[in-house]
DRENDO-1510 file (C-alpha; in Angstrom, 1 decimal, always signed):
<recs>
REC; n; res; u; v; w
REC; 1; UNK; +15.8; -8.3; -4.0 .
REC; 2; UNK; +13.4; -6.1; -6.0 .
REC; 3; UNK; +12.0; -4.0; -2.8 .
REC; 4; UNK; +13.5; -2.1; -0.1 .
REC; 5; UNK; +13.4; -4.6; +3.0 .
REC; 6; UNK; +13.6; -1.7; +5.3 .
REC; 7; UNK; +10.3; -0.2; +4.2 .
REC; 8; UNK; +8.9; -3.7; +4.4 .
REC; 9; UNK; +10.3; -3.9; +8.2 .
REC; 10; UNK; +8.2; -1.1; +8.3 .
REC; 11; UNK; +4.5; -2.1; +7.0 .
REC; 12; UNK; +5.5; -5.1; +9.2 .
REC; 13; UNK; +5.7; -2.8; +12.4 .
REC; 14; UNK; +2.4; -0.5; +11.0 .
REC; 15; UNK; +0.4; -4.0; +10.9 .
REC; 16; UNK; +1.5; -6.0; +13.3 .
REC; 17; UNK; -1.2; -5.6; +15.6 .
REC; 18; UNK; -3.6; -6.9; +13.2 .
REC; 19; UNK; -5.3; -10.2; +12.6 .
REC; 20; UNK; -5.6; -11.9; +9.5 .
REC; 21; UNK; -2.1; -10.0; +7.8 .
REC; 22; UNK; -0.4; -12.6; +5.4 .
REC; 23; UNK; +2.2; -11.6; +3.3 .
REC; 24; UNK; +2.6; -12.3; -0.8 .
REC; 25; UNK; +5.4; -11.5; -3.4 .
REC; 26; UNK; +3.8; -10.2; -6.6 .
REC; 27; UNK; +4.5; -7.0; -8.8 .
REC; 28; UNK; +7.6; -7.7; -8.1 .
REC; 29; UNK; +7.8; -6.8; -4.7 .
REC; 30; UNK; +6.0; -8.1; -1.4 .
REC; 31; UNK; +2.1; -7.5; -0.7 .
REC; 32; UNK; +0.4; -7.4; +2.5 .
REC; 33; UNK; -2.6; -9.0; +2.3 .
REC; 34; UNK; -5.3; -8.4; +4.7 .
REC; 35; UNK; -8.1; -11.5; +5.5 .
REC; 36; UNK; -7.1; -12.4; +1.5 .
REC; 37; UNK; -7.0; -9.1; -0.3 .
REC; 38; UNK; -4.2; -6.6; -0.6 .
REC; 39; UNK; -3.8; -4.2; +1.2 .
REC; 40; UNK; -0.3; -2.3; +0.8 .
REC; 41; UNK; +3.1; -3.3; -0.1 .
REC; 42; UNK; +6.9; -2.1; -1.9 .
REC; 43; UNK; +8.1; -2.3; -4.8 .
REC; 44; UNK; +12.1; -1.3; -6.0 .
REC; 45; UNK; +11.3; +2.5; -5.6 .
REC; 46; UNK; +8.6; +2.8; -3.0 .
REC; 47; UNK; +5.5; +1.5; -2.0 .
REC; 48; UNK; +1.8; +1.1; -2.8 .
REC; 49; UNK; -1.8; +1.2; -1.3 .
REC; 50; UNK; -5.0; -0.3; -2.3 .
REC; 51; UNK; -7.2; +2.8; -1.4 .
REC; 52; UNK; -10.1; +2.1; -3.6 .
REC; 53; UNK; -12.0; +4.3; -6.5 .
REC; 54; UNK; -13.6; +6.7; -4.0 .
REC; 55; UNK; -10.5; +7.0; -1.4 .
REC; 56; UNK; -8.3; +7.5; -4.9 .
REC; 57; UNK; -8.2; +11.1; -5.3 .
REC; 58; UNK; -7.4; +12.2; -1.3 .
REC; 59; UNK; -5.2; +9.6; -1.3 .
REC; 60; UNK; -3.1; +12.0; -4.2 .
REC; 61; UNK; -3.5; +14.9; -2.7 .
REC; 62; UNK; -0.9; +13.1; +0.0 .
REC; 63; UNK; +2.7; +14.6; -0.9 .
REC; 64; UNK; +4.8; +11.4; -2.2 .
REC; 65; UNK; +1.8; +9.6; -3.6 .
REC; 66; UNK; +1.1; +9.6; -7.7 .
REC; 67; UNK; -0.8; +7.5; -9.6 .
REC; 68; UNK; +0.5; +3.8; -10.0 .
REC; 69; UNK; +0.8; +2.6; -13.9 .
REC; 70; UNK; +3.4; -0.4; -13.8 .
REC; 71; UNK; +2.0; -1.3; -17.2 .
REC; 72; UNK; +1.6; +2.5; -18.6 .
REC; 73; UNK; -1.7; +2.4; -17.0 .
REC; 74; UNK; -3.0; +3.7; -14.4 .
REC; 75; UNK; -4.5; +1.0; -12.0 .
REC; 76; UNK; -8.0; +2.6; -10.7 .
REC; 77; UNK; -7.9; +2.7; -6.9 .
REC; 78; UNK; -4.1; +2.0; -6.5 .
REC; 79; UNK; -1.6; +5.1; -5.6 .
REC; 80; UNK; +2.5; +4.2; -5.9 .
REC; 81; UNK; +4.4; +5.7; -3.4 .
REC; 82; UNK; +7.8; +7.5; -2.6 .
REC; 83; UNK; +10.4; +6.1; -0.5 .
REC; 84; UNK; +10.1; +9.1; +0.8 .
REC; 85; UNK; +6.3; +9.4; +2.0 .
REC; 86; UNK; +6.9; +5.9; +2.8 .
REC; 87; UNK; +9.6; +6.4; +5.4 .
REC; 88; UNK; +7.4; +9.2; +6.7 .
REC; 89; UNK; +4.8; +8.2; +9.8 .
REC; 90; UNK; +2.1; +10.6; +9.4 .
REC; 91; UNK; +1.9; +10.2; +5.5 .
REC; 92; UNK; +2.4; +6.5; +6.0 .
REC; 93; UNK; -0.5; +6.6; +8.4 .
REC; 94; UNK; -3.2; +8.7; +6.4 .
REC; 95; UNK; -2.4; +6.1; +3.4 .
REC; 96; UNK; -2.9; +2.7; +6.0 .
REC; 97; UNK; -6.2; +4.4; +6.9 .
REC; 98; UNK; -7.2; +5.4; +3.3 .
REC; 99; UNK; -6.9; +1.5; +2.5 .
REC; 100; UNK; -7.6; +0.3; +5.2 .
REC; 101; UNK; -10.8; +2.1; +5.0 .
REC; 102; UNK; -11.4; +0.5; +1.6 .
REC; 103; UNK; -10.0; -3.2; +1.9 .
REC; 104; UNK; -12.3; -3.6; +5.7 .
REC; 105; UNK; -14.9; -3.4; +3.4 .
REC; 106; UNK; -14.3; -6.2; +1.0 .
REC; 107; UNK; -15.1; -10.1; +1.7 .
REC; 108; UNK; -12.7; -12.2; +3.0 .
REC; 109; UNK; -11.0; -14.4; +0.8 .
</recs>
């Protein structure tokens, strides 16, 4: 298994109140996908949000979070996070909310 499947337990809990949550391996690790378009997922390491260009910067001033460049890149809008941060409610929380508040705004796919 490339991810941790305790901090996918996790996400699980965070989102299992909502509708339209599907679930995707890619990256090497397992996505959530919300009505279509990801959301948040882990990877061996940590974890990642989809917070969107604008939501990008807060979402680094969040201890545990860093820019995310699988490829050597960074990926615009993406922030990779700790195991740490990940494992910790309150940053966990302001990072759902971050992409949450981006990915709400996209269609449906």
């Amino acid at each position: 298994m490339a991810y941790d499947e305790g901090l996918a337990e996790i996400l699980r809990g965070d989102l299992s109140d909502e509708d339209g949550v599907t679930e995707k391996k890619m990256f090497g690790g397992l996505c959530f996908m919300l009505n279509g378009n990801m959301l948040c997922g882990v990877h061996k390491g940590g974890g990642m949000f989809r917070v969107g260009k604008d939501n990008h910067a807060r979402a680094l001033q969040i201890d545990g979070a860093q820019e995310m460049a699988f490829t050597g890149r960074p990926m615009g809008g993406m922030v990779d996070v700790s195991d740490a941060a990940m494992a910790d409610d309150a940053r966990r929380a302001q990072l759902m909310a971050l992409a949450r508040d981006f990915v709400d705004g996209l269609p449906a796919k």
